[in-house]
Every structure is written in structure tokens, then in C-alpha cells.
N, C-alpha and C positions, 0 to 999 in steps of 0.2 A: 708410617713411622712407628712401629711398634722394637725397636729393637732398642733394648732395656739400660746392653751395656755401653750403647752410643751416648757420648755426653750430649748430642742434637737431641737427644730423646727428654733431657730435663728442661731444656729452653722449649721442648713443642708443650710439655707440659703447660709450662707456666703460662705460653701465650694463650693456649685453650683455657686454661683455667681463669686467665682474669677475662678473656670473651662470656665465656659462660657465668662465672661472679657478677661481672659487670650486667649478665640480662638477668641472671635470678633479681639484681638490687631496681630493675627498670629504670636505668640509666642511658640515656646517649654516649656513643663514644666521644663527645663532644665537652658533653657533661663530665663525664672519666677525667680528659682534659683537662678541665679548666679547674676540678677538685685535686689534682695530683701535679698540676704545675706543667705539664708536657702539651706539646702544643696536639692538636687532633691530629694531622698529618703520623705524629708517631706514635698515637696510640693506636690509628687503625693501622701500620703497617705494622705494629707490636701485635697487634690480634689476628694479623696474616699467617695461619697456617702453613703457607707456603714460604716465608718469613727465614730467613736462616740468620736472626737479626738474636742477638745474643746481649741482654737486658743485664745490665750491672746491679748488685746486690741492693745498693742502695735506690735503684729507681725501682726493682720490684717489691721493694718493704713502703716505698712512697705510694705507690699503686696499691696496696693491700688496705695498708691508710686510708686512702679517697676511696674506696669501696667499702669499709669499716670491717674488714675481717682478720683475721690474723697469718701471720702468715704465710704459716706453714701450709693452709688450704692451698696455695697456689703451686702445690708441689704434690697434692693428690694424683694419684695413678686416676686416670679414666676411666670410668666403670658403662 
């Protein structure tokens, strides 16, 4: 999924980005959870890459939240 002008390509973002936030903070997805309000079941099928699951603005600023970052990070290109 590298195709920039797909809008699937901003939600692959973000779900990689709070996967990867979520282990830089050594956090459980569980943990994620239970700080953001979302039950575990939807935060790991949120962190599913494979996921064609499309995250409303306000649960991705809630999740930036329970990670403590800001967040715009969740919308970093992958390097």
C-alpha cells in the first residue's frame, strides 16, 4: 500500500503509526485500550494492516491522547 493519492493510504498510515507509537511508548494493545477508552478487540483490528477499517477523527485525536503524542505524528509518511 504505498499509493499516496489512495485515501486507503492515509488510514494505512495512521493504523501503522499508532502500532508503531503505541511499541516506541511499551504499551500493550490492551493497555492502548483501556487508556483511550476502546475496547482491545478494536484497537488490535485498528493496528491490522490489513484492516480496511477507517478510524473517525475523533477516535484518532483520543488515541494520540492515550499514547501522549500529538497528533499529527499519526499522519507521518513511513520512513
Amino acid at each position: 500500500m504505498n499509493n499516496k493519492d489512495n485515501v486507503d493510504y492515509c488510514y494505512y498510515l495512521v493504523r501503522y503509526n499508532i502500532k508503531k507509537y503505541r511499541k516506541l511508548a511499551k504499551i500493550t494493545s490492551q493497555e492502548l485500550a483501556d487508556r483511550s477508552g476502546f475496547t482491545h478487540q478494536y484497537i488490535r483490528n485498528l493496528e491490522s494492516l490489513k484492516s480496511f477499517q477507517r478510524p473517525r477523527l475523533d477516535t484518532i485525536y483520543r488515541i494520540a491522547q492515550a499514547l501522549n503524542i500529538d497528533i499529527k505524528k499519526l499522519f507521518d509518511e513511513i520512513k
